[in-house]
TIVO-210776 format. One record per residue (C-alpha): residue in one letter; x, y, z negated. Coordinates in Angstrom, 3 decimals, decimal comma, padded with zeros to 6 digits. Layout:
(a (X Y Z))
...
This chain:
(x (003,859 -013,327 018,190))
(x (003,262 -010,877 015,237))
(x (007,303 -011,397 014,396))
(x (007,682 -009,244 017,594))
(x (005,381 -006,532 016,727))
(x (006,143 -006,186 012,774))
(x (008,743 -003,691 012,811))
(x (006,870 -001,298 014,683))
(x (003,858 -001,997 012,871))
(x (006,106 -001,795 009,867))
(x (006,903 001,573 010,356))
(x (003,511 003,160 011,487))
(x (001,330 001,606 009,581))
(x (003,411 002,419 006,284))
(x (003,539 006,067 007,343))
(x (-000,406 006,126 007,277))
(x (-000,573 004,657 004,102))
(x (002,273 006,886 002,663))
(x (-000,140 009,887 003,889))
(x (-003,419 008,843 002,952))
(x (-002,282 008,323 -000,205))
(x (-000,089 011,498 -000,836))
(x (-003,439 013,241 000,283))
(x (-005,804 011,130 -001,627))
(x (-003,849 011,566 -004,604))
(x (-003,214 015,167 -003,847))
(x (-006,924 015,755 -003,440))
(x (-007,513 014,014 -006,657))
(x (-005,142 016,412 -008,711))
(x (-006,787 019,636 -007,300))
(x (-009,698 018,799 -009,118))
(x (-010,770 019,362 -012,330))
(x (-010,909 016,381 -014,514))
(x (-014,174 014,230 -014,911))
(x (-016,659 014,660 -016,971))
(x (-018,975 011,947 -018,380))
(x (-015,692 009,948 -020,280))
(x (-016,321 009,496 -023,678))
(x (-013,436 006,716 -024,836))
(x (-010,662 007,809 -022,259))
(x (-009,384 011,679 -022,178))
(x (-010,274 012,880 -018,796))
(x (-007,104 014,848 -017,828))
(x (-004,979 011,784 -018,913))
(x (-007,121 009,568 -016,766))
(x (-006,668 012,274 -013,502))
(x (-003,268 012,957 -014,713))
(x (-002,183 008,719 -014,381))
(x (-004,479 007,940 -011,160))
(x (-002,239 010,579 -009,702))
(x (001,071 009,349 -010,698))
(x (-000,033 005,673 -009,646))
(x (-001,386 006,535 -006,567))
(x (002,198 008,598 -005,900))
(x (004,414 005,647 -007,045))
(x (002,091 002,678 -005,117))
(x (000,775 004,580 -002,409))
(x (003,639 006,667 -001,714))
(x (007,277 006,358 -002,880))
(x (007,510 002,646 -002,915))
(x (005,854 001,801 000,216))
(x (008,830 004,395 001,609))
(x (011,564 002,806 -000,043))
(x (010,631 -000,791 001,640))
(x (011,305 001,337 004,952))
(x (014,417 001,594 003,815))
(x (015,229 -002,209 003,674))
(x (015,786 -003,858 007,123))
(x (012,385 -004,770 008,749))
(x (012,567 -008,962 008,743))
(x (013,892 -009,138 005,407))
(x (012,123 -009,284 002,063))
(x (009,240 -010,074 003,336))
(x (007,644 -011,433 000,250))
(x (008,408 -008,373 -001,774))
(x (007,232 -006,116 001,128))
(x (003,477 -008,104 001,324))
(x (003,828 -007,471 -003,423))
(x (004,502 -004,134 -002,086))
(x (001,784 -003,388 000,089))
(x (-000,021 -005,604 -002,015))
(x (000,262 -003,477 -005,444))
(x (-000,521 -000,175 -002,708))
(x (-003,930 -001,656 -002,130))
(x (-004,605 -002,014 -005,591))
(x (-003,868 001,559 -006,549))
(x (-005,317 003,297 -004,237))
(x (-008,541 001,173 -004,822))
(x (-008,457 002,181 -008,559))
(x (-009,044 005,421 -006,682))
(x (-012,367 004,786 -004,981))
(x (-013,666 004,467 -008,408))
(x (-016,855 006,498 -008,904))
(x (-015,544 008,272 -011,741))
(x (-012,502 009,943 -010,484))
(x (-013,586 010,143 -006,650))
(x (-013,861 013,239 -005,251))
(x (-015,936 014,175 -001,784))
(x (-013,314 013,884 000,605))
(x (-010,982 011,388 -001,306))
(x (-012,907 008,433 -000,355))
(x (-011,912 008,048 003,309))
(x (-008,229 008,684 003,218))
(x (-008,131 006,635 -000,161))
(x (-009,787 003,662 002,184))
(x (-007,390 003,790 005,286))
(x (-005,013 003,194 002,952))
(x (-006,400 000,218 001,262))
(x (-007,130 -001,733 004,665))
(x (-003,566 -000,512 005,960))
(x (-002,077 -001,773 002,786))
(x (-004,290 -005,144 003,560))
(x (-003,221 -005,094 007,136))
(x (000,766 -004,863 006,151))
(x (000,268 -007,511 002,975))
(x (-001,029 -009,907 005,697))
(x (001,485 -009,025 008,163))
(x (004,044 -009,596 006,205))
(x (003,419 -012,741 004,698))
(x (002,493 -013,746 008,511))
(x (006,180 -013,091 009,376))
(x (007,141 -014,743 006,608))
(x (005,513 -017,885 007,697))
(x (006,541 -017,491 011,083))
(x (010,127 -017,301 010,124))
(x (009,862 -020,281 008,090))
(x (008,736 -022,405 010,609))
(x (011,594 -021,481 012,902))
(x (013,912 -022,043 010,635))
(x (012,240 -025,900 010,032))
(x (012,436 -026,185 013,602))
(x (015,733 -025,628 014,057))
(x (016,675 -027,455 011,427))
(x (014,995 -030,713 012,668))
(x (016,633 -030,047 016,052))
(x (019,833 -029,572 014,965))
(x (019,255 -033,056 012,688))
């Protein structure tokens, strides 16, 4: 049933993560760096929050678009997957700012939402192929 939906969802769903975290990581970069660090350098810490959140969140959740919908669906849920885990590194009370938090958390449960999509379709898949396979035998 989900097989039928996952392309939209696919598309949509990626798109909200894509902007949540291009404005999560945006918001983050406006700021001025935190204080209260005394082992890490704040501005590298801002400076590499934003470049993960822009390569997780954003660019490589865009370039899976680019990949036809019901394929790679292992390395789309790693994907999504590795999205949800950088933009939670950025609900970390050091580096939050005010407004970060909520577009910073749509995309962690969109992230979720596609990682268990995906390996949902995956599964799906699989067991059509296995039953085809034992008709066919």
């Amino acid at each position: 049933m989900i097989t039928h939906f996952y392309p939209a969802a696919l598309r949509i769903i990626t798109c909200v993560v894509a902007v949540c975290s291009a404005v999560s990581a945006t918001l983050l970069g406006t700021v001025p760096p935190p204080d209260g660090l005394n082992v890490l350098d704040p501005a590298d810490l801002r400076a590499i929050a934003v470049v993960l959140t822009m390569a997780l969140g954003v660019v490589v959740p865009i370039g899976v678009l680019m990949v036809d919908s019901l394929k790679c669906l292992l390395l789309k849920a790693c994907v999504f997957a590795a999205a949800g885990f950088g933009n939670a590194m950025m609900l970390s009370p050091l580096i939050v700012v005010p407004f970060q938090g909520t577009p910073t958390l749509l995309a962690v449960i969109s992230s979720l939402a596609l990682t268990i999509a995906s390996i949902i379709t995956y599964m799906e898949s699989v067991e059509r192929r296995n039953a085809r396979r034992r008709a066919n035998t």
